[in-house]
Structure formats: structure tokens, C-alpha cells
C-alpha positions in Angstrom: -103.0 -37.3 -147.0 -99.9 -37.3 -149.3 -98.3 -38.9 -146.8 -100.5 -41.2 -146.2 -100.6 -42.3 -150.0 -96.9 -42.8 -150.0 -96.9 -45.4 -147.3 -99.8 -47.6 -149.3 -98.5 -47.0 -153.1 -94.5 -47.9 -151.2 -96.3 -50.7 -149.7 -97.8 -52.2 -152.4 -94.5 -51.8 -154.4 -92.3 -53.8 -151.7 -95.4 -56.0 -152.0 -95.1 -56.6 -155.5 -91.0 -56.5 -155.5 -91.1 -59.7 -152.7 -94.3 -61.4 -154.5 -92.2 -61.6 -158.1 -89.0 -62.1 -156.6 -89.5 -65.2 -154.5 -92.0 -66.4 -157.5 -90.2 -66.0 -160.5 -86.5 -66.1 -159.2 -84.9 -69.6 -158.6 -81.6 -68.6 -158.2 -80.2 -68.4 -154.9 -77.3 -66.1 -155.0 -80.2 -63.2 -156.0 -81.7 -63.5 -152.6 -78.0 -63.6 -150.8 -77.1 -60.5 -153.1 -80.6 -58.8 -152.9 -80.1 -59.1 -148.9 -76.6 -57.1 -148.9 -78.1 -54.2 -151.0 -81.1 -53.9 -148.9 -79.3 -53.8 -145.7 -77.7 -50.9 -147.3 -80.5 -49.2 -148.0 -81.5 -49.5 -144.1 -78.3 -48.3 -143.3 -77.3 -45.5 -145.8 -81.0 -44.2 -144.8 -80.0 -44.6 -141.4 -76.8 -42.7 -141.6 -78.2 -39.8 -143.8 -81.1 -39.1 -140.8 -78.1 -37.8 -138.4 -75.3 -37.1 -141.2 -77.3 -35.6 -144.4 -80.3 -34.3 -142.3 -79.1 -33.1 -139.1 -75.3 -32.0 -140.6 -73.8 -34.6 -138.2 -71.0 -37.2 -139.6 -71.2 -40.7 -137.8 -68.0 -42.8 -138.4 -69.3 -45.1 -136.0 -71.7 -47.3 -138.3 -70.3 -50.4 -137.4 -70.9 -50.0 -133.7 -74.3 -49.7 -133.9 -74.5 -52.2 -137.2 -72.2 -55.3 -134.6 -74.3 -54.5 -131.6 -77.5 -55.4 -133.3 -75.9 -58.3 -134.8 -74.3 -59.5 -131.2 -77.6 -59.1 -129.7 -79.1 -61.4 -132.3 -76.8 -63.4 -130.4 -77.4 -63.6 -127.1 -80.8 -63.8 -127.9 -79.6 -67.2 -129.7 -77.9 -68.3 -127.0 -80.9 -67.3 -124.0 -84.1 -68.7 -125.8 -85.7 -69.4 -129.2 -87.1 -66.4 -130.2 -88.1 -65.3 -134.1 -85.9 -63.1 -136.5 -88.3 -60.3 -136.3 -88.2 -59.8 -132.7 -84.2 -60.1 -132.6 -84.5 -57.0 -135.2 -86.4 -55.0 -132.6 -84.3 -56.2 -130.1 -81.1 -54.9 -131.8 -83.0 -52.0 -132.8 -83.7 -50.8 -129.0 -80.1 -51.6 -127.9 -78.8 -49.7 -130.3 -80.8 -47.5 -130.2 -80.0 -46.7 -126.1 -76.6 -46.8 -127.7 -77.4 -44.0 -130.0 -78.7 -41.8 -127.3 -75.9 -42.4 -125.2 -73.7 -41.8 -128.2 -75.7 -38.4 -128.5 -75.7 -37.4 -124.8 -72.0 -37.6 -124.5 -70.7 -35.9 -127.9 -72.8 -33.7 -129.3 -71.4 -30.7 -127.9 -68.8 -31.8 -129.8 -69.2 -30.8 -133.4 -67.1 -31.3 -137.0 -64.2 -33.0 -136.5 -64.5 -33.7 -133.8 -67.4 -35.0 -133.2 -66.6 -37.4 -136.0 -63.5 -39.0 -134.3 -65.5 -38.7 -131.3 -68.2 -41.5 -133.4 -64.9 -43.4 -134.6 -63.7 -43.9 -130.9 -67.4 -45.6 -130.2 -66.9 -48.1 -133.0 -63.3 -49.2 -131.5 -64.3 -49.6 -127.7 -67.3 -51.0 -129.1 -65.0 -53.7 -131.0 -63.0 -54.3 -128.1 -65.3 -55.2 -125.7 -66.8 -57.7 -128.5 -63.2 -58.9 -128.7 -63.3 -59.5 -125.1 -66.4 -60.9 -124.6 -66.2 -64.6 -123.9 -70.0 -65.7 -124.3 -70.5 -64.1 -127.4 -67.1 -65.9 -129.1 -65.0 -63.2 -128.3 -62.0 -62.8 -131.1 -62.5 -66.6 -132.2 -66.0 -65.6 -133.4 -69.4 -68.0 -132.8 -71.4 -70.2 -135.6 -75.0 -69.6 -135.2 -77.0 -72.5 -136.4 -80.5 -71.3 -138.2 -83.8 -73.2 -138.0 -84.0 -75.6 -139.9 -87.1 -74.7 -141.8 -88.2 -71.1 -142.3 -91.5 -69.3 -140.8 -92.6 -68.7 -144.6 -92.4 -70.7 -147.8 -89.2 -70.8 -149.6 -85.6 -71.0 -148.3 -84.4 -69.3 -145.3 -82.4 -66.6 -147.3 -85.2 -66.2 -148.7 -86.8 -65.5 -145.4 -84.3 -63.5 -144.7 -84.7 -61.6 -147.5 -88.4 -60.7 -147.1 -87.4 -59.1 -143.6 -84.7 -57.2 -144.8 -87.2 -55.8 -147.7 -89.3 -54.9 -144.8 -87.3 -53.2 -142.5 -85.9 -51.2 -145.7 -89.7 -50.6 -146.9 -89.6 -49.0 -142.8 -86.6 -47.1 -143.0 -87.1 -44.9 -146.6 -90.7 -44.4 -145.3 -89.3 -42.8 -142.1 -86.9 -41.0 -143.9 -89.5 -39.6 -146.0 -91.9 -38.6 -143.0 -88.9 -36.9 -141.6 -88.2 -35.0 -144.6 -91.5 -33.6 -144.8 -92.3 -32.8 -141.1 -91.4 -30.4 -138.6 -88.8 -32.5 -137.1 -87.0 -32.3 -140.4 -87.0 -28.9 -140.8 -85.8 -28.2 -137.7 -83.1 -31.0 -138.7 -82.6 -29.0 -141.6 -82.2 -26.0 -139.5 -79.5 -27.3 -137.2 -77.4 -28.4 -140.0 -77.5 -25.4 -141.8 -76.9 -23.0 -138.9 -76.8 -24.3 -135.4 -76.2 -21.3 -133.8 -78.8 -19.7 -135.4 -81.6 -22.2 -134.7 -80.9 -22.4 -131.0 -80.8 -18.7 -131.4 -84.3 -19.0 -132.5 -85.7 -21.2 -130.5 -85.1 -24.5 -132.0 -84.4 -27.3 -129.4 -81.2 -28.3 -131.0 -80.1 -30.9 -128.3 -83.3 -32.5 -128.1 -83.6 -33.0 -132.0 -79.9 -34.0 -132.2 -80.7 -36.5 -129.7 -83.8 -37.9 -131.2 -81.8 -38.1 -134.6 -78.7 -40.1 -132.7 -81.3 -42.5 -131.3 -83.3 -43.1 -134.3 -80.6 -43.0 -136.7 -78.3 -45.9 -134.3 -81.8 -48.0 -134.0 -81.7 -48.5 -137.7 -78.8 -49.5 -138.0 -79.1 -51.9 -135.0 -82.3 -53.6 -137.0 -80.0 -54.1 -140.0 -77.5 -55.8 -138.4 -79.6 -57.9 -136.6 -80.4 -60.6 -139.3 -76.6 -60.8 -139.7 -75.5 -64.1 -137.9 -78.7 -65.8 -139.3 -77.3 -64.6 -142.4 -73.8 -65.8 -142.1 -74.2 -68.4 -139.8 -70.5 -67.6 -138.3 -70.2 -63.9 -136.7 -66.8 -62.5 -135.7 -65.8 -59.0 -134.5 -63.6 -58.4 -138.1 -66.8 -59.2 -140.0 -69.6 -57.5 -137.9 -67.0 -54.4 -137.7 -66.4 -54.4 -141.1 -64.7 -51.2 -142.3 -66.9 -51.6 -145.4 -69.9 -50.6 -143.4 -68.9 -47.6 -142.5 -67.4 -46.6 -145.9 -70.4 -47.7 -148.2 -72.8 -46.0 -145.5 -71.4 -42.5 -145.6 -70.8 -42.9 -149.7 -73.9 -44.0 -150.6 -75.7 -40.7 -149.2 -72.7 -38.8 -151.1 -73.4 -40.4 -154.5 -77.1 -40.4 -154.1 -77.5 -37.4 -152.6 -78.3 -36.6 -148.8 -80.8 -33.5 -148.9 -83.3 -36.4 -150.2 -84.8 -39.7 -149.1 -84.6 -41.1 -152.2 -80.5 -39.9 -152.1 -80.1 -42.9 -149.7 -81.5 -45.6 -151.9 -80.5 -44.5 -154.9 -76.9 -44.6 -154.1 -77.0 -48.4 -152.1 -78.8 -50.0 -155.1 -76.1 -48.4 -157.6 -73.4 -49.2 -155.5 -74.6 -52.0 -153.8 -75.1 -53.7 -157.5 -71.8 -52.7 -159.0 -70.1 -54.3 -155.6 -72.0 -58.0 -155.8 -71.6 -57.8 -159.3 -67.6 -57.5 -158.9 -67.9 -59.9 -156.3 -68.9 -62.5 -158.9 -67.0 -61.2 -162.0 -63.6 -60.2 -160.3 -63.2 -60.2 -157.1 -64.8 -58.8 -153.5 -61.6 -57.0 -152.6 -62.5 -54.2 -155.5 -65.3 -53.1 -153.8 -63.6 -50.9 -151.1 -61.5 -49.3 -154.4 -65.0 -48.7 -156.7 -66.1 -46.6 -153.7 -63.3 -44.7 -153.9 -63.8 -44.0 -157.6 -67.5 -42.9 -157.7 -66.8 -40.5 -154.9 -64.1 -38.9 -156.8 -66.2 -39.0 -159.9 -69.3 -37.2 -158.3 -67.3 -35.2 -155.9 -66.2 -33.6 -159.3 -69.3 -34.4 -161.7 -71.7 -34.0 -159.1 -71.0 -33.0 -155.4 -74.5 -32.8 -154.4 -75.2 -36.2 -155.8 -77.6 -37.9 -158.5 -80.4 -36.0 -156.7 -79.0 -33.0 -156.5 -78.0 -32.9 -160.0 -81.5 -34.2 -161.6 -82.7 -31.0 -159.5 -80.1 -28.9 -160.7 -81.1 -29.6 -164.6 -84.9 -29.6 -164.0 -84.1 -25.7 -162.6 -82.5 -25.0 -165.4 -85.0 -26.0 -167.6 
């Protein structure tokens, strides 16, 4: 029932947040700055199933995040198809990615499972680089409709989706959290060993996290060469992706849905607004920063610390 009431009231909220936005907001750079933060969300949530639920660091986000995007692509370049079925396009390839991802290295654990997630995201890169219908290294322009599905502009269309599929993603995490599968999430990332030991099926929910967590992150990057309009392997395998997905989680705080959003819209704002003010090259730098503040202020994040003070009271 509580569950239930979440996904209505959240609803109605993403609702009300697209309703006033496109309504009341004429300026355009809101909508190309609103997009960025909410594809963050998706994939900060995304990365926090598999690395703050199940205790497994993916260094690989921009794998998953370009093969959405590329299959936007050859969608383009097959047949007309909308936006929203491009998103669950790139969501299913990546997320027969993830599980492939997951079958092969999660024996592997730590370390070395993390480099293991790295190594993805660099043959993944290379074979963009040397793939000749999809631009290869010279990149490819993708021209966008000329007039979008809905009223308004088409970031503005764009932006609606992307509120969506981030309304999707928090609500999943959220379910998770409070279900069965996420305890026994919880379980493996606190003790492995131990949850095997009693009769948790580790591999399976490792492998449903892998596959969930890389379809996400395949829908987010999906809208990306309608968003840009040019799509290259340095931009679609931006290091950026990688870096603000696993800090995000850090600063929010990853034993929480809310952790995830939380740390993309704070993030995500300070970054567009030194985009506009100074310059975009800070942003990598201002990552850095927070996560040496709150690894010393706060390790377990704005979450963590809020939880921390209401026990104390």
C-alpha cells in the first residue's frame, strides 16, 4: 500500500514539476541544463543499484551510457522510429550488456572486479572507434525532427522524457530498497560469503542487479544524439560519466534512494552553473572537492548524516 502511494504522490510530483516547468519557464538553456541533471539522476540511481546496493563498483558507466546512445543511432539510420522507443531499445541492449558484464566477472570481486568493469568501457570504446556505420572516430550528426511529438521545443521534448525515465528509475530504486530483492542485495554486500552460506542466491541477484543497473543507464544515454545532434566516441565515453556517477551516490549517500538524487541535483547544479559562470572544465575539479569534503565531513553522505543526527536526537 505504501508502496503503492509512493508511485501516485512521485507521479503527481514529476507531473506538476513538467506542467510548471514547460509553462512558466521561457528560457531555453533551463531545459538543456534540467536535461543533464536528470540524466544524472537516471544514472547515479542506476549505478547505486549494483554499486551502493549490491557492494559492487562499476567503472564501466560509459559503456553501458555510449551503447544506448549508439543504438539511438542505428535506429536513426534503419527507420524512423520515436524517442521513447530508442530509450527501450538502448535499455535492452544494454541491458544484455549488463548481464553479459555480470556472467563473466562476478566471480571476480573488489579490485578487481572494478578494473574488470573499466576494461568493458575501453573495448567498448574501441569497437565504437572502429565502427564505420556509426561514424567511427570522426563521429556522426544526427538530424532531429523537425517538429516535436508534444508542444513546445524539442529540448523541451526531450526534457519531458528524461523527467520520465528519472521519475522510473528513483521509483525502482525505491521498490528495490524495500523488497526482498534488496535485502538480499543488502545481504551480499555486507557479507557475501555469509549469504550464500545461508542460502541467498548470490549469483542470480548479482546478475539481476548487473542487468538492471546497465539497462538504466542504456535508457539515459539514449536521448543523447537527439540531444546533441553530433555523437562521437570522446563525448559518449565521456570520463565525466563515470566520475559524477560513482560521486554522486558518495555525496548523497548510497544505502538510500533518495542518496542518488540528492547528490546529481546538488552536483549536477553546481556543474551547469560553473558551466555558465566560469567555465565547464571545473566541473571534473568540483567533484574532486565535495568528495574530499564529505569523505571527511561525512563519509556516508547527506543521507547518512541527516540519519546520524536524527539518532542522536
Amino acid at each position: 500500500m505504501r508502496t503503492a502511494s509512493f508511485w501516485i504522490v512521485s507521479f503527481v510530483v514529476a507531473a506538476a514539476v513538467l506542467a510548471l516547468s514547460r509553462g512558466l519557464i521561457a528560457n531555453e538553456y533551463f531545459f538543456f541544463a534540467g536535461y543533464v541533471v536528470l540524466q544524472y539522476i537516471v544514472l547515479s540511481t542506476a549505478w547505486n543499484i549494483l554499486g551502493g546496493y549490491t557492494g559492487y563498483t562499476n567503472f564501466g558507466v560509459g559503456a553501458f551510457f555510449a551503447v544506448g546512445a549508439y543504438s539511438s543511432v542505428v535506429l536513426h539510420k534503419l527507420t524512423s522510429v520515436p524517442v521513447p522507443v530508442m530509450i527501450l531499445a538502448g535499455g535492452l541492449v544494454s541491458g544484455v550488456l549488463g548481464f553479459g558484464m555480470g556472467y563473466l566477472t562476478l566471480r571476480l570481486k573488489g579490485v578487481f572486479f572494478a578494473i574488470a568493469t573499466l576494461a568493458l568501457a575501453i573495448v567498448a570504446q574501441t569497437l565504437i572507434v572502429n565502427w564505420d556505420y556509426v561514424g567511427g572516430s570522426r563521429g556522426i550528426y544526427v538530424i532531429r525532427p523537425q517538429q516535436a511529438p508534444l508542444l513546445g521545443s524539442y529540448i523541451q521534448y526531450l526534457y519531458s522524457l528524461m523527467l520520465v525515465l528519472a521519475w522510473i528509475a528513483v521509483a525502482i530504486a525505491r521498490t528495490i530498497e524495500r523488497s526482498r530483492l534488496g535485502l538480499g542485495f543488502n545481504a551480499i554486500r555486507d557479507d557475501e560469503a555469509a549469504a550464500e552460506a545461508g542460502g541467498v542466491p548470490t549469483l542470480r541477484l548479482k546478475l539481476i542487479s548487473t542487468t538492471l543497473s546497465g539497462a538504466l543507464m542504456g535508457m539515459s544515454g539514449a536521448p543523447l544524439p537527439y540531444y546533441v545532434t553530433y555523437l562521437d566516441p570522446a563525448s559518449s565515453f565521456n570520463l565525466s560519466y563515470a566520475v559524477n556517477s560513482v560521486a554522486m551516490p558518495l555525496i548523497g549517500g548510497m544505502t538510500s534512494w533518495a542518496g542518488p538524487v540528492i547528490g546529481a541535483v546538488l552536483l549536477g547544479t553546481i556543474q551547469q552553473l560553473a558551466t555558465v559562470t566560469i567555465s565547464s572544465a571545473l566541473n571534473l575539479l568540483i567533484v574532486g572537492l565535495l568528495l574530499i569534503a564529505f569523505v571527511i565531513i561525512a563519509p556516508n553522505g547527506i543521507v547518512g548524516l541527516v540519519q546520524a543526527r536524527a539518532r542522536l536526537r
